[in-house]
N, C-alpha and C positions, 0 to 999 in steps of 0.2 A: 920240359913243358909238353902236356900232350898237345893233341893234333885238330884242326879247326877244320877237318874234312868237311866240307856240303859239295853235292854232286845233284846236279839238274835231276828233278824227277825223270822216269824213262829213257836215263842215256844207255843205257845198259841194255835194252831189252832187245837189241838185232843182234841177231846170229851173223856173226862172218860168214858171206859165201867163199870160195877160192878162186879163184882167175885164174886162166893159163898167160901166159905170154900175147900168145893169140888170140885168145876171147879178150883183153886190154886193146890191141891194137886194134879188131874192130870196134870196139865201143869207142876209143875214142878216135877212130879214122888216122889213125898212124902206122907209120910202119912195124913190124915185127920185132926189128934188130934195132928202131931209136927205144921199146919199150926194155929191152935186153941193155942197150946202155944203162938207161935209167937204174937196173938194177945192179948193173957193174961198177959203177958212179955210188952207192950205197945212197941213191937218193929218193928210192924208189923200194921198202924192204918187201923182201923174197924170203923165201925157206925153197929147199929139196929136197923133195920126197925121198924112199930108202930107192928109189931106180930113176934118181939124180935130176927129176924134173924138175922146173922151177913153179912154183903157187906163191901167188898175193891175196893175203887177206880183204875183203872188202873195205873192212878200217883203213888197214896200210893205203888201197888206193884213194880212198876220201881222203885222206890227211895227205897226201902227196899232191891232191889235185887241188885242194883249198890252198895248200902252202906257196903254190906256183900260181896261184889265180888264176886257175883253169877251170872251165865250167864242170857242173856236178852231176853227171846223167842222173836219171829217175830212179833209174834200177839201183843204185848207189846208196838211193836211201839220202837221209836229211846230209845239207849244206851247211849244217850249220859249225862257226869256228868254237873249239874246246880250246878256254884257257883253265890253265892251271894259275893261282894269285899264294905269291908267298909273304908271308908278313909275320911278325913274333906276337903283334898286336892286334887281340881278336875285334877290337873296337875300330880298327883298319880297316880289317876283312868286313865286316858289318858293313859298313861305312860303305865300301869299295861296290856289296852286292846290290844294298841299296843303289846305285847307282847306274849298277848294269839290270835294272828290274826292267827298266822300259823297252831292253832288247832281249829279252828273256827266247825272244823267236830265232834272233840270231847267233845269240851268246851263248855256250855251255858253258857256266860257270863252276871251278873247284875250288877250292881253297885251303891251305893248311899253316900251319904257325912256326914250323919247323922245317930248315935248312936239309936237312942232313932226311924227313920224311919226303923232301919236294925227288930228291933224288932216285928215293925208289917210284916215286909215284909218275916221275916223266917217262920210264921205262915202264911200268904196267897200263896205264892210260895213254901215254901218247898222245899230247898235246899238243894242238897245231902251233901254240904260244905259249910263253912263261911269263907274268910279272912277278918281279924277286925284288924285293927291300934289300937295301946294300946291307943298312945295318942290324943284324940278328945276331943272336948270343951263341948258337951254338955252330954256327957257321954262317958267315958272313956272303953276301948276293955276289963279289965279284967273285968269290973260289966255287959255288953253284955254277955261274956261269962256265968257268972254267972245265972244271969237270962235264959240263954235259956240252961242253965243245970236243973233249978229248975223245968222247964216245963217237965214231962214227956213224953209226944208226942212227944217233941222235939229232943229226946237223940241218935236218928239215925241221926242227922245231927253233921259231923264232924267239927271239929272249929280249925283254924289254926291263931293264931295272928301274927303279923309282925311291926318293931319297926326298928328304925335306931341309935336307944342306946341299941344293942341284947348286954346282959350278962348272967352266968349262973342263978343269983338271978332275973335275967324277966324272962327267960327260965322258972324255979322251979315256980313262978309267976302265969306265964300262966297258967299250967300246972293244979298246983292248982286250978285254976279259973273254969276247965273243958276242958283246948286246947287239941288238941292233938299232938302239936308241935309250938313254936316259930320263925318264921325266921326273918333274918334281910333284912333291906330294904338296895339296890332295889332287889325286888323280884325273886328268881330264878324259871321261870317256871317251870323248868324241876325237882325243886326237889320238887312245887306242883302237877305236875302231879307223881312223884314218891309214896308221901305222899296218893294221891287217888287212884294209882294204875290201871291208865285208860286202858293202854294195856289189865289189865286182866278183869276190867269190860265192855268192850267193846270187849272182844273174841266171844262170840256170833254173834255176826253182821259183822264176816271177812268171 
């Protein structure tokens, strides 16, 4: 089945700056060696250079800093949270966007129809979250979960499944799989912006 790709006009258009170690800890008034955990911890992703320094993308630290509900410095560029929404049914994702129109300020919204596409797209995008349909045909929302639990880079992106059979054995389920919450369909935005806690990741830029 192809792919139900929509990507927020102008998500695209910043350039990554690179951060040292040091230009992080001042910016965000922390030590040098808690911002070196953070990347030792894979919760915080790094690269080094070919003479073994450590650089952070400017993405990397937005998404690190929205995912922990830490405020957004300016320089950082927009607050705003990028979900990814997985579903087989494009009348869902519709459904879904309509929904999230009235946060259009705070939401980046993506969407795709395909299990097995969500996978490469969590690793090229980098979403602060995932809403995944448990049930899809060509790969099922609890083994998505699963897999992008096994990935360690991955583990800063929050995973919310969503199902229109919600019980507490899907719930326990999900849970298991890696989620951090099960909802039932149709989707209540207001308790996924509860679940990401937009107001407080987005307090910086009021």
């Amino acid at each position: 089945m192809g792919s139900g790709i929509m990507q927020q006009e102008g998500s695209t258009a910043m350039t990554d700056q690179l951060y040292t170690t040091h230009d992080i800890s001042r910016l965000l008034q922390v030590d040098p060696s808690t911002v070196s955990k953070w990347i030792d911890r894979g919760i915080l992703m790094a690269f080094r250079t070919p003479g073994g320094h450590r650089r952070v993308r400017s993405a990397d630290l937005r998404t690190f800093l929205i995912t922990h509900q830490m405020p957004v410095p300016e320089e950082l560029g927009s607050g705003t949270v990028r979900l990814l929404v997985v579903d087989d049914e494009r009348a869902v994702l519709d459904a879904i966007k309509r929904a999230f129109k009235p946060f259009a300020a705070q939401v980046e919204l993506q969407t795709t129809t395909s299990g097995v596409e969500a996978l490469l797209l969590v690793s090229e995008q980098k979403p602060h979250g995932m809403i995944i349909d448990l049930n899809m045909p060509d790969i099922d929302g609890l083994e998505v979960c699963r897999r992008i639990r096994a990935r360690k880079q991955m583990e800063g992106v929050r995973l919310i499944t969503m199902t229109s059979l919600h019980s507490p054995d899907v719930v326990e389920q999900s849970k298991q799989a890696g989620a951090l919450a099960c909802m039932a369909k149709p989707l209540d935005v207001q308790q996924v912006l509860e679940l990401f806690r937009v107001p407080l990741a987005l307090s910086a830029k009021r």
